[in-house]
ZAMARGU-4260 file (C-alpha; in steps of 0.2 Angstrom, whole numbers, plus 5000, padded with zeros to 4 digits):
<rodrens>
0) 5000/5000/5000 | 5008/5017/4994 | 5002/5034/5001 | 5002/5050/4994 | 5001/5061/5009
5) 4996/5081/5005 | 4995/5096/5018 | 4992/5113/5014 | 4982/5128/5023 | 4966/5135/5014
10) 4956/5152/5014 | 4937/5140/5018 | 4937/5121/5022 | 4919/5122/5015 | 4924/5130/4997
15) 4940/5117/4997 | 4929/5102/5001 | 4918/5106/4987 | 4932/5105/4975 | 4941/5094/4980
20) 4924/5084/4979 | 4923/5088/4963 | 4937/5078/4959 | 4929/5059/4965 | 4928/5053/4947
25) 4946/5059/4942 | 4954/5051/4958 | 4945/5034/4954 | 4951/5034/4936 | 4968/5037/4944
30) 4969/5023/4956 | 4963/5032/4973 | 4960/5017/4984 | 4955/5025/5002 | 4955/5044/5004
35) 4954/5050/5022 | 4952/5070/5025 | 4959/5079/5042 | 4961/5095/5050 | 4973/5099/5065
40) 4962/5104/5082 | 4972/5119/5083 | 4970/5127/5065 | 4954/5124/5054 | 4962/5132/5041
45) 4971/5117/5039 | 4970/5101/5029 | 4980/5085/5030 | 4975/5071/5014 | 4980/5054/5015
50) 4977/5048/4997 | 4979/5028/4997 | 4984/5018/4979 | 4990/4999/4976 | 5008/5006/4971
55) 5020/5020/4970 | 5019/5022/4952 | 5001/5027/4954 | 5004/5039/4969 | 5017/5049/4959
60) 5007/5048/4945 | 4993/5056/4952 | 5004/5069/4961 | 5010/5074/4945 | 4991/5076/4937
65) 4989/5089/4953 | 5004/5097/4950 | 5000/5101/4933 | 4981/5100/4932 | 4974/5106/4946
70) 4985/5116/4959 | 4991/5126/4943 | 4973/5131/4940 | 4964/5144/4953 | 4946/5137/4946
75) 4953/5119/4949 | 4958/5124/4966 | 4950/5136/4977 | 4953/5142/4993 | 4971/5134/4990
80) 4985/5145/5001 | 5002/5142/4993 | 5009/5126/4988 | 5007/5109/4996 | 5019/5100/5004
85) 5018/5081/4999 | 5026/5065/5002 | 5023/5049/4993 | 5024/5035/5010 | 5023/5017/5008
90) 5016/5008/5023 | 5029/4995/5032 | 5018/4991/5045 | 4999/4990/5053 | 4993/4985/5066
95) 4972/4984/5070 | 4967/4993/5085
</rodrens>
């Protein structure tokens, strides 16, 4: 399981979310296993993606298409403050519980 772990601030979680909503069919197409959306307790203005693929070829490839497709594109990505910081993870251990 390979990660591809986003952070950046935004302007209004409600305007990001929509657009980033707007995205579902693009991140199935692209291999998007499991997304799971969080914010820090301490700043609401802040969003922390976890995006889940098969295999790393898939996460960069995807990190690619939002390099160039959508964080290059104010309409594509609203509320968006600055660039993200991203990390593509692969998982070497889980535990349940």
């Amino acid at each position: 399981m390979t990660t591809l772990h986003i952070e950046h601030a935004v302007t209004d979680f409600a305007t990001w979310k929509q657009a980033f909503d707007r995205f579902a069919g693009l991140r199935a197409t692209a291999g998007v296993r499991r997304h799971v959306i969080s914010r820090p307790v301490d700043d609401a203005a802040y969003v922390v993606i976890d995006l889940e693929f098969d295999d790393r070829r898939a996460a960069a490839s995807f990190l690619d298409i939002l390099r160039t497709r959508i964080w290059a594109t104010p309409d594509s990505s609203p509320a968006l403050v600055g660039a993200p910081l991203t990390r593509v993870l692969e998982r070497d251990e889980a535990h349940p519980g």
